[in-house]
PDBQT receptor file of N, H, CA, C and O in Angstrom, charges set to zero:
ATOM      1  N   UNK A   1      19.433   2.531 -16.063  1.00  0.00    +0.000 N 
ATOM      2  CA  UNK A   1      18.125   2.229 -15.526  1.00  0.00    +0.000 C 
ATOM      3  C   UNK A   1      17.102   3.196 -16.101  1.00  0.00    +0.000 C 
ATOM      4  O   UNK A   1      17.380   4.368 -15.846  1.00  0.00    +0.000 OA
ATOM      5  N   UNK A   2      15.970   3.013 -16.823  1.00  0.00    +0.000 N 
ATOM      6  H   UNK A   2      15.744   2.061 -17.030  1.00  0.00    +0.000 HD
ATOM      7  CA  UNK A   2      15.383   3.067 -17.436  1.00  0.00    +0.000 C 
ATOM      8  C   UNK A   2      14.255   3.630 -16.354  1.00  0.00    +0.000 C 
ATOM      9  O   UNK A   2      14.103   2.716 -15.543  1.00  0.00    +0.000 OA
ATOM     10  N   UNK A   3      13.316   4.858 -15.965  1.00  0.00    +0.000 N 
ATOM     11  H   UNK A   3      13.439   5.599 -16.624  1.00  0.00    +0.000 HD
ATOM     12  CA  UNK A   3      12.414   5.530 -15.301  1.00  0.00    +0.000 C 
ATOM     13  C   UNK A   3      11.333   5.461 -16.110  1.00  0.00    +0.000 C 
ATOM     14  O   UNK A   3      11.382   5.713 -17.314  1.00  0.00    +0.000 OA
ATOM     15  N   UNK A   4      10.123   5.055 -15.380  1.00  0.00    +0.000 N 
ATOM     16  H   UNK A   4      10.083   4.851 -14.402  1.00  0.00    +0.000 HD
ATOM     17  CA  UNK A   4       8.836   4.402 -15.818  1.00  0.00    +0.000 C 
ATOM     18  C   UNK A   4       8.090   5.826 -15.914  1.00  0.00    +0.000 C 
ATOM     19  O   UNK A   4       8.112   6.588 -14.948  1.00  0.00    +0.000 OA
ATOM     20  N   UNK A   5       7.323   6.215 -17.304  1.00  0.00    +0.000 N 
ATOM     21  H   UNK A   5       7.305   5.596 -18.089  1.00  0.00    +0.000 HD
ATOM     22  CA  UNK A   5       6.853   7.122 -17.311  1.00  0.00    +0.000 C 
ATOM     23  C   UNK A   5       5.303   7.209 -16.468  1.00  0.00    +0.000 C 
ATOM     24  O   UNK A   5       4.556   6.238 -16.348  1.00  0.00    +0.000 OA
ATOM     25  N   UNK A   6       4.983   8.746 -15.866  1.00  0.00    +0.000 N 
ATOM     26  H   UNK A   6       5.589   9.535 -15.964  1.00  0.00    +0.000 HD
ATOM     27  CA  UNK A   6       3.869   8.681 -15.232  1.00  0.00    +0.000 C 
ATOM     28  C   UNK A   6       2.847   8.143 -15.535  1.00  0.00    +0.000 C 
ATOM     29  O   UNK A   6       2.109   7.788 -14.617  1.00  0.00    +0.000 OA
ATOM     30  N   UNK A   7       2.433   7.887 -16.984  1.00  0.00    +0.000 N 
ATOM     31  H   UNK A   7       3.033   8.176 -17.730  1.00  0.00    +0.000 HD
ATOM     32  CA  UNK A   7       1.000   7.375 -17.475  1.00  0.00    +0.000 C 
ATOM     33  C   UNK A   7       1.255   5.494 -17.245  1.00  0.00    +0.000 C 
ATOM     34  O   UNK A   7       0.380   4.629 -17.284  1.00  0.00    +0.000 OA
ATOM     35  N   UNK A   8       2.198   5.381 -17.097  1.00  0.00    +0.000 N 
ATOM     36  H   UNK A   8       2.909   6.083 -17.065  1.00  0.00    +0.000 HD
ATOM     37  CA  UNK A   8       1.947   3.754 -16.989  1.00  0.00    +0.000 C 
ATOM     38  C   UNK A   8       3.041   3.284 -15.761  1.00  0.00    +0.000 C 
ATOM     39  O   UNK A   8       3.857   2.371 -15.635  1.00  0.00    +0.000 OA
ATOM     40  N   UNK A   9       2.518   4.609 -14.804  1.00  0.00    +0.000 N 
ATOM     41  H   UNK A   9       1.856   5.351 -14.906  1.00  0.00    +0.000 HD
ATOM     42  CA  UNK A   9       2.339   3.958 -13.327  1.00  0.00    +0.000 C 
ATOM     43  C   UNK A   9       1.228   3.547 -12.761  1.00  0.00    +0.000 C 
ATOM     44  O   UNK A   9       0.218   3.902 -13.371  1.00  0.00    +0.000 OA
ATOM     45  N   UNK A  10       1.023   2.820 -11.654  1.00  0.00    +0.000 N 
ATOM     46  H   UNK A  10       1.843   2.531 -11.159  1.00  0.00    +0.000 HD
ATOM     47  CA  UNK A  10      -0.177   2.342 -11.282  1.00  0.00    +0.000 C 
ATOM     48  C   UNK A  10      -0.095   3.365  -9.557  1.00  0.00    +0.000 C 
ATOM     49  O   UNK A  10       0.743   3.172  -8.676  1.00  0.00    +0.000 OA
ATOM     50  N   UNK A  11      -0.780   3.994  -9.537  1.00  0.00    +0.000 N 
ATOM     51  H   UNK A  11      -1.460   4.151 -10.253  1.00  0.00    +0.000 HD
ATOM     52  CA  UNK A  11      -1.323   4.374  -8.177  1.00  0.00    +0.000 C 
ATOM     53  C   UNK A  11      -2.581   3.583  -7.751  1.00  0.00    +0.000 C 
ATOM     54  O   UNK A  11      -3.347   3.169  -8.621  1.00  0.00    +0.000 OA
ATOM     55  N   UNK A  12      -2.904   3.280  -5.971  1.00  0.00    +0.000 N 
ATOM     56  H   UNK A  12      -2.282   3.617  -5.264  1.00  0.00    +0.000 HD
ATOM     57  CA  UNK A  12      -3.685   2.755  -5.490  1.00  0.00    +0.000 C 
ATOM     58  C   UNK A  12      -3.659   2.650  -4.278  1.00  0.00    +0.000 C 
ATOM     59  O   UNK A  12      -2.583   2.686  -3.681  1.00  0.00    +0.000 OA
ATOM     60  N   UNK A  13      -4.900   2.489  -3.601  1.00  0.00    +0.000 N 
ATOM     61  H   UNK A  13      -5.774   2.460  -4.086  1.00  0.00    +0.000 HD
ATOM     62  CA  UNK A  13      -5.130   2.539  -2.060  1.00  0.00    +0.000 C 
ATOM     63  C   UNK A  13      -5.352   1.627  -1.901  1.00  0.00    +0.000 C 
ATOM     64  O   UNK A  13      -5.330   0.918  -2.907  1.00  0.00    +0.000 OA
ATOM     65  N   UNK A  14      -5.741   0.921  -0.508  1.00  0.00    +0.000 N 
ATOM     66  H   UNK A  14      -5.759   1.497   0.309  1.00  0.00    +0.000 HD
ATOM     67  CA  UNK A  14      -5.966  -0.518  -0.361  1.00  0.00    +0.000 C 
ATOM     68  C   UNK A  14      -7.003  -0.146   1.330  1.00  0.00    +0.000 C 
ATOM     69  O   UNK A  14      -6.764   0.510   2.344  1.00  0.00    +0.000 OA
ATOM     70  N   UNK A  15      -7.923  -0.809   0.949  1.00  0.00    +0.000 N 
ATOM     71  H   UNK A  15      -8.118  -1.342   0.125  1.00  0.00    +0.000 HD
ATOM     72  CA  UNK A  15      -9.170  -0.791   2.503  1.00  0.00    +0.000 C 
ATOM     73  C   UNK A  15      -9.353  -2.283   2.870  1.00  0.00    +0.000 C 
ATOM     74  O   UNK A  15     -10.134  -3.086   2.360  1.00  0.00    +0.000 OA
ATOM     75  N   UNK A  16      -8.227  -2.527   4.125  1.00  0.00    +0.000 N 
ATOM     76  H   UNK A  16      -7.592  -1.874   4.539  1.00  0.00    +0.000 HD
ATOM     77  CA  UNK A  16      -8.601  -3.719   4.978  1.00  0.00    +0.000 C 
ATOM     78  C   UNK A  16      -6.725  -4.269   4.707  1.00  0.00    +0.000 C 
ATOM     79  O   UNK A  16      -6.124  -4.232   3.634  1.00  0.00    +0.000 OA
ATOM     80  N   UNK A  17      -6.261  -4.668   5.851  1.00  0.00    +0.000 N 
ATOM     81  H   UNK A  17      -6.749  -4.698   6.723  1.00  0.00    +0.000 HD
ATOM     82  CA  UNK A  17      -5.423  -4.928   5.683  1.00  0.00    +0.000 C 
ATOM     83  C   UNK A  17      -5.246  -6.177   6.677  1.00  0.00    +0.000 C 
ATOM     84  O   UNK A  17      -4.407  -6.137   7.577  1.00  0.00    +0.000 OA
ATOM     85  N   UNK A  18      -6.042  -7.240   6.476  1.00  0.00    +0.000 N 
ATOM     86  H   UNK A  18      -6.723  -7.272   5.744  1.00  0.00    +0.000 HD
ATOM     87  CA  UNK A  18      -6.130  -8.379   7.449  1.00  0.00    +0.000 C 
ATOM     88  C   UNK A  18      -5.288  -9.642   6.184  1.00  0.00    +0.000 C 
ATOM     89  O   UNK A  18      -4.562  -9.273   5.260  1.00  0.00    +0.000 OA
ATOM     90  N   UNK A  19      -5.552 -10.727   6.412  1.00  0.00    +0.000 N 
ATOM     91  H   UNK A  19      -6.142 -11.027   7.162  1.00  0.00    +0.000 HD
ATOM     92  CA  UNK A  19      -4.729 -11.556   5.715  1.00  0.00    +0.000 C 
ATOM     93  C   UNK A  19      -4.550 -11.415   4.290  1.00  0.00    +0.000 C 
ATOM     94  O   UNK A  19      -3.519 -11.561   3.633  1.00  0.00    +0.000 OA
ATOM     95  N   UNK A  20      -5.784 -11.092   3.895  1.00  0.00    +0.000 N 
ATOM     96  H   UNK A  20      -6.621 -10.974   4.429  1.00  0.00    +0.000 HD
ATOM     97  CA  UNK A  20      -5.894 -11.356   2.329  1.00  0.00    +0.000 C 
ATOM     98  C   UNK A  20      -4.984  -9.638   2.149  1.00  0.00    +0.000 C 
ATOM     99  O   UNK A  20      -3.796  -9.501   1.856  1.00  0.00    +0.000 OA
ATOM    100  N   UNK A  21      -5.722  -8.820   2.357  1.00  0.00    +0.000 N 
ATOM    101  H   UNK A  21      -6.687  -8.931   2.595  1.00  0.00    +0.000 HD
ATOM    102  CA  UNK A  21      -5.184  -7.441   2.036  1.00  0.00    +0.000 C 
ATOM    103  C   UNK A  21      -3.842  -7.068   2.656  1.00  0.00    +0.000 C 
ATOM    104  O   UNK A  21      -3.327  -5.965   2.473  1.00  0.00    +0.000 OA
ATOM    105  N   UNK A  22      -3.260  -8.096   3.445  1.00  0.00    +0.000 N 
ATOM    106  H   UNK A  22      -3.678  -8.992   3.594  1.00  0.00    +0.000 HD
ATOM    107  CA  UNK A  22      -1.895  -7.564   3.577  1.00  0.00    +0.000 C 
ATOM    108  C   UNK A  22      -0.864  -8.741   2.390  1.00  0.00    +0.000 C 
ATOM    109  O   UNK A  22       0.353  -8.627   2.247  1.00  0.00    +0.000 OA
ATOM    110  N   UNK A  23      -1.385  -9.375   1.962  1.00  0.00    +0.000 N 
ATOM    111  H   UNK A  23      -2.374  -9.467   2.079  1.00  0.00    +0.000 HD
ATOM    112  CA  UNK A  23      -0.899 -10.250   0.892  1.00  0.00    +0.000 C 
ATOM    113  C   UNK A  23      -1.014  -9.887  -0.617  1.00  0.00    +0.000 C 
ATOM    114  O   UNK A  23      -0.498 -10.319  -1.648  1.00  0.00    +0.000 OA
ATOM    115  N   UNK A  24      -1.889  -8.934  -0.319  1.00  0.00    +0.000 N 
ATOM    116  H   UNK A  24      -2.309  -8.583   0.518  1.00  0.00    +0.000 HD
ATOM    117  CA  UNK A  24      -2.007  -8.110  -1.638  1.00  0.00    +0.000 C 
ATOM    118  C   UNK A  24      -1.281  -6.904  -1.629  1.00  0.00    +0.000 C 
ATOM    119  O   UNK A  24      -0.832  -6.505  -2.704  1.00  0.00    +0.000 OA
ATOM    120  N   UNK A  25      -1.082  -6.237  -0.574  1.00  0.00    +0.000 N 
ATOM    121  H   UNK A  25      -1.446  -6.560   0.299  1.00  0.00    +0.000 HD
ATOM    122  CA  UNK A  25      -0.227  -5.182  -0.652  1.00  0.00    +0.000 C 
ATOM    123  C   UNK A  25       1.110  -5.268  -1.218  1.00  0.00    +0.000 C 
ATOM    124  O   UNK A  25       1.662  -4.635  -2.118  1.00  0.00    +0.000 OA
ATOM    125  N   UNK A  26       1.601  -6.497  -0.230  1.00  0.00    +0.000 N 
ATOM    126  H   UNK A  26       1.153  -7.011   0.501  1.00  0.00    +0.000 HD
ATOM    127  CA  UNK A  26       2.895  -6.715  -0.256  1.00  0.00    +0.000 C 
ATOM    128  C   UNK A  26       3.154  -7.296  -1.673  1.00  0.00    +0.000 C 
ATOM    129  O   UNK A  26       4.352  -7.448  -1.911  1.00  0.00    +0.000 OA
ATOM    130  N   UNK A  27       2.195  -7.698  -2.792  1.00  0.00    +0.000 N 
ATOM    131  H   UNK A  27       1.222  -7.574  -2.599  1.00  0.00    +0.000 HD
ATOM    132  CA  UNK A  27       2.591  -8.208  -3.793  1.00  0.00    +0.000 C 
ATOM    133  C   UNK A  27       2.654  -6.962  -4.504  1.00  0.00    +0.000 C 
ATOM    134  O   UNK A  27       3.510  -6.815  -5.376  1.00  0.00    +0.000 OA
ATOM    135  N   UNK A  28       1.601  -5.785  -4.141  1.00  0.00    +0.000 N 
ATOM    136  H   UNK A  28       0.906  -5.905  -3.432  1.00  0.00    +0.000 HD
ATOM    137  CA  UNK A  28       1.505  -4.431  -5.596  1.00  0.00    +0.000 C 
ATOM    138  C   UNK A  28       2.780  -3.542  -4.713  1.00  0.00    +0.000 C 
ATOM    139  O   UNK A  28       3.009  -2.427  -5.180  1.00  0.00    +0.000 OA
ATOM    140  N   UNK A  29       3.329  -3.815  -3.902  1.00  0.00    +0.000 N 
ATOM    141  H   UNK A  29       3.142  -4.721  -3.522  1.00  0.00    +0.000 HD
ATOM    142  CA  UNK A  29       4.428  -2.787  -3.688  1.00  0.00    +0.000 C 
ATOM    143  C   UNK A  29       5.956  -3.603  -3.976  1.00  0.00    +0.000 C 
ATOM    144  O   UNK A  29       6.993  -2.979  -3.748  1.00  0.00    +0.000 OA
ATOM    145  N   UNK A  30       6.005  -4.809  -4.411  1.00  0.00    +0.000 N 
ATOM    146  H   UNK A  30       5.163  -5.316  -4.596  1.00  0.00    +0.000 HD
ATOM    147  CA  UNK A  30       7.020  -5.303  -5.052  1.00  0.00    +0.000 C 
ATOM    148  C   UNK A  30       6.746  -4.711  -6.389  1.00  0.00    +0.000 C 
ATOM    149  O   UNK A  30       7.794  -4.374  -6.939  1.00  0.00    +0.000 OA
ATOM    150  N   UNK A  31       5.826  -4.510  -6.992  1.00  0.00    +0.000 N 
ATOM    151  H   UNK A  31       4.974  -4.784  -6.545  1.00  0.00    +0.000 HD
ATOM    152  CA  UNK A  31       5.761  -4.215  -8.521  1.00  0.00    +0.000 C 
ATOM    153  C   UNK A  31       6.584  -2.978  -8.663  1.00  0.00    +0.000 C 
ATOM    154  O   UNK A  31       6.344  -2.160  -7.774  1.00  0.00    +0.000 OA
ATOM    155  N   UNK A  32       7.614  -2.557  -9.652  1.00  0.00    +0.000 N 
ATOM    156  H   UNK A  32       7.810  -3.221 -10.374  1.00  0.00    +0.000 HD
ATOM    157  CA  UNK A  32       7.983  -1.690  -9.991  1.00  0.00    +0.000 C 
ATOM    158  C   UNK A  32       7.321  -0.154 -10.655  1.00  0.00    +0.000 C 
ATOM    159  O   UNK A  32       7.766   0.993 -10.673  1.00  0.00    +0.000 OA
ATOM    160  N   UNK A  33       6.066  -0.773 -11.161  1.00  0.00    +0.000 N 
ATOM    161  H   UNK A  33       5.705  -1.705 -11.146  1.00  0.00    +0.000 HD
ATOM    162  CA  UNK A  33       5.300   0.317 -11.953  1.00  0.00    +0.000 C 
ATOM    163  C   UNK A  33       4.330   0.994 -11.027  1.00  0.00    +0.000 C 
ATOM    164  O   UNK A  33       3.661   1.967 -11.375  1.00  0.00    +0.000 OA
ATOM    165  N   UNK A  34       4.278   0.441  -9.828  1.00  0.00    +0.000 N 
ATOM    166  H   UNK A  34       4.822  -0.349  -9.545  1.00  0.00    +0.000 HD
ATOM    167  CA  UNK A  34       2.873   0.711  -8.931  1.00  0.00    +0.000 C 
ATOM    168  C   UNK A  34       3.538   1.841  -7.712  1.00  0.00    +0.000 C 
ATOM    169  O   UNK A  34       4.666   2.296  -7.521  1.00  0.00    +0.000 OA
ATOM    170  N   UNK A  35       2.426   1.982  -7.143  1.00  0.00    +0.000 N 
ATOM    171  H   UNK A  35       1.510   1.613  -7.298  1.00  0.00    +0.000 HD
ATOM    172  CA  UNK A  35       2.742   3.353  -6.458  1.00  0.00    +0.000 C 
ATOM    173  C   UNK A  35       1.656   3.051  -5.473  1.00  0.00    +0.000 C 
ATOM    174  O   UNK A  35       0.539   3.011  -5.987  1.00  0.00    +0.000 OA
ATOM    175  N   UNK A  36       1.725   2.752  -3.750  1.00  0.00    +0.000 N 
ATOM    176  H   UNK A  36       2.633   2.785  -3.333  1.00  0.00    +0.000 HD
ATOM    177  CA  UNK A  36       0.582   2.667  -3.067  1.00  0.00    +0.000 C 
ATOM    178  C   UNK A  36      -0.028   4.123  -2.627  1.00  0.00    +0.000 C 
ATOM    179  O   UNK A  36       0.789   4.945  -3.042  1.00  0.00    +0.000 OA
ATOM    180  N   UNK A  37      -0.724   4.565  -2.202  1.00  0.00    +0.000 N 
ATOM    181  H   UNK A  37      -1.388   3.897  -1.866  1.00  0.00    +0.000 HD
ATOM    182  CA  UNK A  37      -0.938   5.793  -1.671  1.00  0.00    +0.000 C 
ATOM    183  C   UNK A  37      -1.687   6.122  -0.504  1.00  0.00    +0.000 C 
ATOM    184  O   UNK A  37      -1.685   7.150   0.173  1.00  0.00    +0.000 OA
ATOM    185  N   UNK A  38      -2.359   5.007  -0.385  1.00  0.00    +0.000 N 
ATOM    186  H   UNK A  38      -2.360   4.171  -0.935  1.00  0.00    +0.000 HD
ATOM    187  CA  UNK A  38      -3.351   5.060   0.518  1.00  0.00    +0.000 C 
ATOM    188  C   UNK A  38      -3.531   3.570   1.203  1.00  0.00    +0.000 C 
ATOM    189  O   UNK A  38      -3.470   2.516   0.570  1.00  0.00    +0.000 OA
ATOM    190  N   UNK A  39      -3.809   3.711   2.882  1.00  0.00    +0.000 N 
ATOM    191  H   UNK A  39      -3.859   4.567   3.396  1.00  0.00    +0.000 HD
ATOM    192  CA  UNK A  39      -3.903   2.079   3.681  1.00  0.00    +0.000 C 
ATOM    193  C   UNK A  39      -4.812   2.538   4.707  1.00  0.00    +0.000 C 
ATOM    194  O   UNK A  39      -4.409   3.401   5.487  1.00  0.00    +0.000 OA
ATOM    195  N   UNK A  40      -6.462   1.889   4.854  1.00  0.00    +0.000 N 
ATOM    196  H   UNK A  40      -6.789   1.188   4.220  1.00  0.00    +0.000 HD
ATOM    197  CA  UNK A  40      -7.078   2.152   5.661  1.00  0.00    +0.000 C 
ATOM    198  C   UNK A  40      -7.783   1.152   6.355  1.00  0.00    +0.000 C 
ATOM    199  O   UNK A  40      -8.358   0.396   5.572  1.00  0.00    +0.000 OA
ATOM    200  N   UNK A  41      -7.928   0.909   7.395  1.00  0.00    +0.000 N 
ATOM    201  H   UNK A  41      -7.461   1.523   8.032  1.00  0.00    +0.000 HD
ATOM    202  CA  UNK A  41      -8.264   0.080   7.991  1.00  0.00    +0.000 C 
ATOM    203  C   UNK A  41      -8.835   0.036   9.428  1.00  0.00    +0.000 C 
ATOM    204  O   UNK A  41      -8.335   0.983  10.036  1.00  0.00    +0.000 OA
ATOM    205  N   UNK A  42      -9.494  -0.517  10.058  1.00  0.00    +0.000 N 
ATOM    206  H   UNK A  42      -9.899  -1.286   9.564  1.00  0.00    +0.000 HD
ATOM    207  CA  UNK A  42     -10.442  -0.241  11.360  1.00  0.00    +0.000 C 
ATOM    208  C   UNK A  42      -9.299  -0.241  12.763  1.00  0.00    +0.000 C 
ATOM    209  O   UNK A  42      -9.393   0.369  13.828  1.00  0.00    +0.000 OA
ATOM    210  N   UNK A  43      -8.309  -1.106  12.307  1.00  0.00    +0.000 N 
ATOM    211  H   UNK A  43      -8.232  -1.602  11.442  1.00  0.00    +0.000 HD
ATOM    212  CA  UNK A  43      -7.296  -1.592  14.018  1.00  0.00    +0.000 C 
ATOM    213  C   UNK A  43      -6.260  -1.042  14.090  1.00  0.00    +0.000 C 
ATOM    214  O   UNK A  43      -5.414  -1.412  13.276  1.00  0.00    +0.000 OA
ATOM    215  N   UNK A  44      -6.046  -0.430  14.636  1.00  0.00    +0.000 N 
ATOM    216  H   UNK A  44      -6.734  -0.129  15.298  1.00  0.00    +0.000 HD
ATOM    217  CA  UNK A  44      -4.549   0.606  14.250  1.00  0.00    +0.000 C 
ATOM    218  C   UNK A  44      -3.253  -0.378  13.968  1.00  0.00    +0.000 C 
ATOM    219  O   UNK A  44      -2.437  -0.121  13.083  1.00  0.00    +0.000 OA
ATOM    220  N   UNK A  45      -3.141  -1.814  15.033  1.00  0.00    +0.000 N 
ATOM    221  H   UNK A  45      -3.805  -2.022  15.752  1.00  0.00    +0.000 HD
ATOM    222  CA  UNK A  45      -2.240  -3.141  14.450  1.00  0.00    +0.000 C 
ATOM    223  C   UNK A  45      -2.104  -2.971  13.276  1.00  0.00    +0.000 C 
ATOM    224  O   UNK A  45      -0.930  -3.048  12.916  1.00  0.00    +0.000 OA
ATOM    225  N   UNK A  46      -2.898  -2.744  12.421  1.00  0.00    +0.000 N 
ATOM    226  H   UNK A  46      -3.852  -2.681  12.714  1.00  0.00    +0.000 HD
ATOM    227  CA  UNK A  46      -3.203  -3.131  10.817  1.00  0.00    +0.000 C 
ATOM    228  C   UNK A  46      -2.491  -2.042   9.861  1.00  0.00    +0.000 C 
ATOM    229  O   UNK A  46      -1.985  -2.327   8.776  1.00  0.00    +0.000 OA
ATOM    230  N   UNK A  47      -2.539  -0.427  10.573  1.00  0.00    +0.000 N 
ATOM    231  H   UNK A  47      -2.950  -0.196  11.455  1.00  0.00    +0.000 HD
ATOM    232  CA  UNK A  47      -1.944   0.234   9.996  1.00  0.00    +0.000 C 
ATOM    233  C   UNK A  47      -0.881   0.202  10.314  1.00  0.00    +0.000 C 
ATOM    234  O   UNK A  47      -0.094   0.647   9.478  1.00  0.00    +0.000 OA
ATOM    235  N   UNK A  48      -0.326  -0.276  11.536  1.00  0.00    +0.000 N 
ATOM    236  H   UNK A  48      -0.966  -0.638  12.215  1.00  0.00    +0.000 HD
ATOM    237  CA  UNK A  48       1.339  -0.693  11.546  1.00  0.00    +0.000 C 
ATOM    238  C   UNK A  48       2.225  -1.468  10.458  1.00  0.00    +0.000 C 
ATOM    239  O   UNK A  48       3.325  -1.237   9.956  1.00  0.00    +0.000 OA
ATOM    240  N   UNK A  49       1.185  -2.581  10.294  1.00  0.00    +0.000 N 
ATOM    241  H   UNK A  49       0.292  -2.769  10.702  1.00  0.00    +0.000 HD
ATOM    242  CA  UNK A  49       1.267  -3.707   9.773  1.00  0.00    +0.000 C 
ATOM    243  C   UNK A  49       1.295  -2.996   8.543  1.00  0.00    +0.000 C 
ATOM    244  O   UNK A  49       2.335  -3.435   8.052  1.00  0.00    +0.000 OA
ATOM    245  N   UNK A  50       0.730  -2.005   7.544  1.00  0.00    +0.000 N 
ATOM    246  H   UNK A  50      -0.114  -1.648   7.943  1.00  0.00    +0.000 HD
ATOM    247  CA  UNK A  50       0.702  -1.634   6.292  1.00  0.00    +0.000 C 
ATOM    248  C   UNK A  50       2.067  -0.758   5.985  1.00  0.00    +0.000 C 
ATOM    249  O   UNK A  50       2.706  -0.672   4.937  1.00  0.00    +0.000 OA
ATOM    250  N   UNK A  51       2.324  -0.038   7.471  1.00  0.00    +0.000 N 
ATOM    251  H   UNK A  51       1.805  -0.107   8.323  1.00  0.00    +0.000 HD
ATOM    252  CA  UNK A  51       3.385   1.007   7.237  1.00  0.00    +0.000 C 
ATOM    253  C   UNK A  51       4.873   0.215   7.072  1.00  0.00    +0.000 C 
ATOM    254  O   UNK A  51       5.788   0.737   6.434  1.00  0.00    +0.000 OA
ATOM    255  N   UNK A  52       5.012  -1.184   7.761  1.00  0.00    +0.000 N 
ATOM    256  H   UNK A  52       4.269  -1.607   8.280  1.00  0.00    +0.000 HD
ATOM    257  CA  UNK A  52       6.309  -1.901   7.750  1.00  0.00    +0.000 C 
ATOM    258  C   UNK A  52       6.209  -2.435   6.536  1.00  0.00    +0.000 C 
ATOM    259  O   UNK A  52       7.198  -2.120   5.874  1.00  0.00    +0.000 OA
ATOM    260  N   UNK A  53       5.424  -3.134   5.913  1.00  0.00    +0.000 N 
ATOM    261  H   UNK A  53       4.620  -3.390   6.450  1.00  0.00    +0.000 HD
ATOM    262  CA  UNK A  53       4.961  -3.499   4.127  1.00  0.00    +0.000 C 
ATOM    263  C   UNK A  53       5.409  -2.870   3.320  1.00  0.00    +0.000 C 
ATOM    264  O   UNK A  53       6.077  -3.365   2.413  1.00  0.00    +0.000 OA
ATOM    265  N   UNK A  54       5.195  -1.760   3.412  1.00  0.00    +0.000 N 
ATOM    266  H   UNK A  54       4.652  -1.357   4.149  1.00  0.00    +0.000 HD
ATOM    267  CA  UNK A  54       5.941  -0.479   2.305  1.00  0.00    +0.000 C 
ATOM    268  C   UNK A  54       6.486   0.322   2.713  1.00  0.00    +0.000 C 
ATOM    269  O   UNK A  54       6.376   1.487   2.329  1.00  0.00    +0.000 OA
ATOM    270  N   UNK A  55       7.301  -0.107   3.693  1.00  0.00    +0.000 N 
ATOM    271  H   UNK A  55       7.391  -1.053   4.005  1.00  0.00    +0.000 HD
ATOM    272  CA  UNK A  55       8.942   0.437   4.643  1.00  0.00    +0.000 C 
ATOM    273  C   UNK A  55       8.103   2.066   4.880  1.00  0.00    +0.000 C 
ATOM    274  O   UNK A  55       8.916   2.961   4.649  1.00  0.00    +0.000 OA
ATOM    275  N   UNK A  56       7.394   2.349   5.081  1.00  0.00    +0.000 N 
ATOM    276  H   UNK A  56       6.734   1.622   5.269  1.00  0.00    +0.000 HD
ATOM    277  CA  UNK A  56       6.493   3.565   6.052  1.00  0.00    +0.000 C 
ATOM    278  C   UNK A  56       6.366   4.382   4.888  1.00  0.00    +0.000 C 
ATOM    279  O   UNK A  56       5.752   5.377   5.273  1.00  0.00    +0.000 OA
ATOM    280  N   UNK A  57       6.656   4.515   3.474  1.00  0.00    +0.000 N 
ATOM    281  H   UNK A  57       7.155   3.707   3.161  1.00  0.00    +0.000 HD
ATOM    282  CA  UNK A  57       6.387   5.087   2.388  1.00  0.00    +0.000 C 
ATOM    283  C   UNK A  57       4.779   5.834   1.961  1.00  0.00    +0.000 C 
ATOM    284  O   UNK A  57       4.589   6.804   1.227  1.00  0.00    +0.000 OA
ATOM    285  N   UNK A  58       4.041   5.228   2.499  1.00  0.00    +0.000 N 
ATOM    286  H   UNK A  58       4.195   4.440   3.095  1.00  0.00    +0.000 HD
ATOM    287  CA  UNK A  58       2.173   4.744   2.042  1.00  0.00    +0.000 C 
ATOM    288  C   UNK A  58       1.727   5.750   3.557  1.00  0.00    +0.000 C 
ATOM    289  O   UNK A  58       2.236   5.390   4.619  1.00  0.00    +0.000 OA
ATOM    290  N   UNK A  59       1.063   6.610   3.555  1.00  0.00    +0.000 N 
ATOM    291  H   UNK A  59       0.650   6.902   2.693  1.00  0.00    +0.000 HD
ATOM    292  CA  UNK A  59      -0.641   6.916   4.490  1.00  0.00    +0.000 C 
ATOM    293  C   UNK A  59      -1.074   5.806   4.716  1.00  0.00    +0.000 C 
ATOM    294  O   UNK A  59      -1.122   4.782   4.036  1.00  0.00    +0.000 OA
ATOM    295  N   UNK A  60      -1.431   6.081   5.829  1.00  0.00    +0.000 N 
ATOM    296  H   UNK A  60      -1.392   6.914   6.382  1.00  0.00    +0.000 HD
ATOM    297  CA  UNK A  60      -2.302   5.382   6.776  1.00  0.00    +0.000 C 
ATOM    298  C   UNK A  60      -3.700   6.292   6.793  1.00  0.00    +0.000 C 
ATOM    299  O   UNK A  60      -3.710   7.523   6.794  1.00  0.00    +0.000 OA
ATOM    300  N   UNK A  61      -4.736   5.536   6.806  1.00  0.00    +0.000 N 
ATOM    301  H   UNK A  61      -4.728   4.536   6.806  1.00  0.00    +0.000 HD
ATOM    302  CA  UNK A  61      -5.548   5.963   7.289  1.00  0.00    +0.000 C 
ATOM    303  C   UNK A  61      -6.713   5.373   8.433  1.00  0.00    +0.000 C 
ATOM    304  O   UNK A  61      -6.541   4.162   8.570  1.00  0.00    +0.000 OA
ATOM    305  N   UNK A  62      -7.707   5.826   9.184  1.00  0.00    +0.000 N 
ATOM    306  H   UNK A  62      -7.846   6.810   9.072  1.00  0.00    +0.000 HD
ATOM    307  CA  UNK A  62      -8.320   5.486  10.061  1.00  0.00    +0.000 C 
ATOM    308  C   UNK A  62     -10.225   5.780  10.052  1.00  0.00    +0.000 C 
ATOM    309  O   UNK A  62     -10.782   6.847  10.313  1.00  0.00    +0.000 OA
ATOM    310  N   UNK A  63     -10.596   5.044   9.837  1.00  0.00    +0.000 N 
ATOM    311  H   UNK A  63     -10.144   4.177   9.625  1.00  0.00    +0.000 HD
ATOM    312  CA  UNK A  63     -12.132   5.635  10.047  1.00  0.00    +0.000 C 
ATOM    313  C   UNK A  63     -12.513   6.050  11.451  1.00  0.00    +0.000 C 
ATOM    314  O   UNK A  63     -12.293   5.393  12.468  1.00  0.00    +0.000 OA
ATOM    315  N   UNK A  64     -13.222   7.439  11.361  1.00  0.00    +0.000 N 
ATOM    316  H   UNK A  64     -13.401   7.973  10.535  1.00  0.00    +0.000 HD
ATOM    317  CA  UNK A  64     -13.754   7.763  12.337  1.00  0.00    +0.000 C 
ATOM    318  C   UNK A  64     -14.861   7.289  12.762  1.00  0.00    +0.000 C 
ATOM    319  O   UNK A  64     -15.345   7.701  13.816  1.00  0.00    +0.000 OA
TER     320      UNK A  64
């Protein structure tokens, strides 16, 4: 198995995790090259909802 070098990983955060943005998550954390880092969103539901997506791997975050 072959380890993906750092320059052509993809890191990324994601803001809003309602239908569309939890359908997008779940597609860039199947990708092998990608890396989430960041999940922020207004309803705390939502950051549940982001942390079971990428098996609790990914931050959560919350606006104050």
């Amino acid at each position: 198995m072959q380890s993906t070098a750092p320059s052509d990983r993809l890191r990324f955060g994601i803001i809003g995790i309602g239908m569309q943005g939890s359908g997008l998550l779940r597609d860039a954390s199947n990708c092998p090259a990608s890396n989430g880092v960041a999940a922020c969103d207004l309803y705390d539901g939502r950051h549940t909802l982001a942390q079971e997506i990428v098996s609790k791997k990914n931050s959560t975050t919350q606006p104050l």
